[in-house]
N, C-alpha and C positions, 0 to 999 in steps of 0.2 A: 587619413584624416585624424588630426590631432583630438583627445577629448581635452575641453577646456572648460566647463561649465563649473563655477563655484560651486562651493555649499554656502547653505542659504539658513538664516534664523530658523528660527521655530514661530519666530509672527513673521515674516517674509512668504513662510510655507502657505501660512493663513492667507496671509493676503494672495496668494499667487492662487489657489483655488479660488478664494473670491472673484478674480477679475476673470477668471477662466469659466463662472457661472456656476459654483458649485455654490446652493444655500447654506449656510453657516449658522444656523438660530442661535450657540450661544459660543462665540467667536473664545474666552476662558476656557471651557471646558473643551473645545478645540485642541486649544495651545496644550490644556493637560494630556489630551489623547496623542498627542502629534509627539508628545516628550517621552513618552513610555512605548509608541510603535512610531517604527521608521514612517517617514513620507514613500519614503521608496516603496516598503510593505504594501503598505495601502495603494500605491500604482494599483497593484495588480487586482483589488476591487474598484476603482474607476476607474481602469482603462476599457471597459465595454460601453458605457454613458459618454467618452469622448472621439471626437474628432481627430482620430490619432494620425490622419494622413496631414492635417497642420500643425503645423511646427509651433503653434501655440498650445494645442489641446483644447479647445472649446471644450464645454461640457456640451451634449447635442439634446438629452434625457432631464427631464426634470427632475432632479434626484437633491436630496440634501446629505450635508457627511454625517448627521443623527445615523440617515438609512444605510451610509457605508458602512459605517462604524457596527451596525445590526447585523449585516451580511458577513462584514468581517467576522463577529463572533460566532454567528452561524457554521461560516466554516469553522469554525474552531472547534465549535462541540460536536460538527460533523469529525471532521479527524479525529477526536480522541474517541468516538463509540464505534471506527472505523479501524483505531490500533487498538482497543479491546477485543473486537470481533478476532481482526488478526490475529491476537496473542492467543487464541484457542485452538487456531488453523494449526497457527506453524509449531502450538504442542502436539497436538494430534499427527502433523505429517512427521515428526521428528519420534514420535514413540514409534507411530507405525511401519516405516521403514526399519529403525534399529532394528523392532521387537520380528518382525518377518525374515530378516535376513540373519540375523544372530541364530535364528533356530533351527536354519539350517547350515549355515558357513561358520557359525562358531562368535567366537567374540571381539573377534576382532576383523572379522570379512571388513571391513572398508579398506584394510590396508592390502588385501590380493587383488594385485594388478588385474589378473585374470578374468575376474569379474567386470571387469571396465571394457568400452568397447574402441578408446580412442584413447590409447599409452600417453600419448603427450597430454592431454588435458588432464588426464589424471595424475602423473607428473608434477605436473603445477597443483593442481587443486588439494594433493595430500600434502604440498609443502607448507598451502596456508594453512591448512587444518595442522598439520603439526605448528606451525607460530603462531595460531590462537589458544592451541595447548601450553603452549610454553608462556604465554602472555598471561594465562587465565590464573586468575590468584578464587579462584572455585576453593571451598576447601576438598573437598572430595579429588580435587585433581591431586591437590597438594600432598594428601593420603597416600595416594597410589603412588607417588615421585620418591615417597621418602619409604614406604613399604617394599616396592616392589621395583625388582632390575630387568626383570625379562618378561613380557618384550616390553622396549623404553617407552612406546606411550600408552595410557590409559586403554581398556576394550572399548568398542562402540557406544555402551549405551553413557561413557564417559567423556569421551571425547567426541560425539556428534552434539553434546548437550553444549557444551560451548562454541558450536559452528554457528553464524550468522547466517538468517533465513537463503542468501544467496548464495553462498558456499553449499549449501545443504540441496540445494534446487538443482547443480552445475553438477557436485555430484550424482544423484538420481537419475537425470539426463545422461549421465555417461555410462550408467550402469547397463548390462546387456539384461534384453528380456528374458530373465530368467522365470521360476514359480514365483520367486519370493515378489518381483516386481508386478507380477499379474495379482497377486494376493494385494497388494497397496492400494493397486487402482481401483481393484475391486471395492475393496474396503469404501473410497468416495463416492462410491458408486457410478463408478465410470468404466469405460468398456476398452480404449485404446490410454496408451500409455502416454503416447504424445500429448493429448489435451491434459493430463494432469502437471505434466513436465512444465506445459507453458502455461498453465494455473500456478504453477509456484513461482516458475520467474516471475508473472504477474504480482503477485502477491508479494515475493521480495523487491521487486521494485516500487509497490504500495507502501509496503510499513517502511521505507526508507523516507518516505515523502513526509508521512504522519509524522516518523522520528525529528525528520529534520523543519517541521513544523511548515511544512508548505502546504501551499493551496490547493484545495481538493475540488474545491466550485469551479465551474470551466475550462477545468485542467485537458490538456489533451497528452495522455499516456502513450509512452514509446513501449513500453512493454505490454505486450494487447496481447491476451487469454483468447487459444482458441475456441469454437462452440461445439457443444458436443449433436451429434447426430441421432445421439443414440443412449438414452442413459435410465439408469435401474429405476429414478423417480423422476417427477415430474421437473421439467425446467423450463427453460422460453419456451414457447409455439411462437412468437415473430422473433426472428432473426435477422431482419433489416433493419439493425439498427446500428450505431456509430460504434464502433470496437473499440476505438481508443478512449471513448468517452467514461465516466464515472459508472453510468448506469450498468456499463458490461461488466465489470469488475463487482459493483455490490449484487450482481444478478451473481456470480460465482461463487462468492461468496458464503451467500444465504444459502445456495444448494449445499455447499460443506455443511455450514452451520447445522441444519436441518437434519444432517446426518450424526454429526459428532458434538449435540449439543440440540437437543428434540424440547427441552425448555426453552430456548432462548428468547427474547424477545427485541433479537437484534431490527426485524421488518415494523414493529411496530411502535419504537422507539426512534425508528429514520423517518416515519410518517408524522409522528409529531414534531421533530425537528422542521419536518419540509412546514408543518403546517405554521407552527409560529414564526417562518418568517418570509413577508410577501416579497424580499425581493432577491429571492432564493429560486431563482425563474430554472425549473427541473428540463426545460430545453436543452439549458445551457450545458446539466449536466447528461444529457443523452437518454435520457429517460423518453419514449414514444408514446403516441397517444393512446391509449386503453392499459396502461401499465399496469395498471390496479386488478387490471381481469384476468392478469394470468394467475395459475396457478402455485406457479411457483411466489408471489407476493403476495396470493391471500391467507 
């Protein structure tokens, strides 16, 4: 099937929500929002108020684009207090791993094969780490390029500092269970190695989302964090709940934070976000009934 569907004004847009029953109170300040974020963007906050099985889109919810336009932003300052939180995770998991394995393999263990439990993924995975080194205009890489000839690239706590959080996760996951990798897990307070591995792909597949400005409100995640069974401090007590959803992800979250970062006021900063805006419906985000009463969110 061919796609053929125009593009359409920026008052056509107006109108096409209009006759599809979306309220509009000041149709100007519309045409201004609609010029500065795509039509397309905003799909993705009325596509739950319509009729998407007809090929017109009805609106079905009595909803006006004021309250899109609020939810819109809602997610917005949802994802930037979500790649804050982030950017304390992936310092913390990127010291702790170096600083553990350096102390015992030296300075440069990520480049011995040995260590790794599957030759070809690591193969790959230290080629891109070498062409994020070679990319990285860091000054400190640049230091060591022009200081030093042997060996050609930077030691670890240099050359993991410019890995993206998912390179950084891919390798970890290939690493063999050595001390150093029981001391990491430990360090999150965690008891098996696996659930921290796919807490970091989780998490690198999150701050890819935030980076790339997408939608965090009833997003459904392909990268789903396992649940621990067993862990140093408190975490869920219900564990029927939607794994790919948001709420599993800021539930993993907050257990890190809690750990490496006992100031935060990451959980009570996402309750006043939920609270100012009502059409921020925490179903959507996978959040279950009695949320408030675990432990781990009060």
């Amino acid at each position: 099937m061919k796609y053929s569907k125009p593009s359409i004004s920026i008052e056509q847009q107006v109108e096409l929500l209009q006759k599809r029953g979306l309220k509009i109170n000041n149709p100007e300040k519309a045409r201004h929002y609609l010029s500065n974020i795509s039509y397309y963007r905003l799909r993705a906050y009325t596509y739950p108020y319509q009729d998407n099985d007809d090929p017109q889109h009805p609106f079905t919810s009595k909803i006006s684009f004021e309250e899109i336009i609020q939810l819109y932003v809602f997610d917005r300052h949802l994802r930037l207090l979500v790649f804050d939180g982030l950017e304390k995770i992936e310092i913390a998991l990127r010291t702790k791993i170096i600083y553990e394995y350096a102390q015992i393999y030296g300075s440069h263990w990520h480049d011995r094969n040995e260590l790794y439990a599957n030759q070809v993924s690591f193969t790959k995975d230290i080629s891109k780490l070498y062409d994020e080194v070679d990319r990285s205009s860091e000054t400190f890489i640049k230091h060591y390029k022009k200081k030093y000839s042997t060996p050609e690239y930077p030691p670890s706590w240099m050359s993991l500092e410019v890995a993206s959080m998912g390179l950084l996760s891919k390798l970890f996951e290939n690493l063999k269970k050595t001390e150093p990798k029981k001391k990491v897990v430990t360090e999150f307070g965690l008891k098996n190695h696996l659930i921290l591995e796919s807490w970091m792909h989780a998490f690198a597949h999150l701050r890819n989302v935030c980076a790339h400005h997408g939608r965090l409100w009833n997003r459904r995640f392909t990268a789903i964090p396992k649940l621990p069974d067993d862990t140093s401090y408190p975490f869920l007590k219900n564990k029927d709940i939607h794994k790919n959803k948001l709420y599993t992800l800021l539930s993993c979250m907050l257990y890190v934070l809690q750990i490496i970062s006992p100031g935060h006021h990451f959980a009570s900063k996402l309750k006043s976000l939920f609270e100012g805006c009502s059409q921020a419906d925490l179903h959507e985000m996978g959040f279950p009934k009695g949320w408030e009463s675990e432990p781990l969110w009060q």
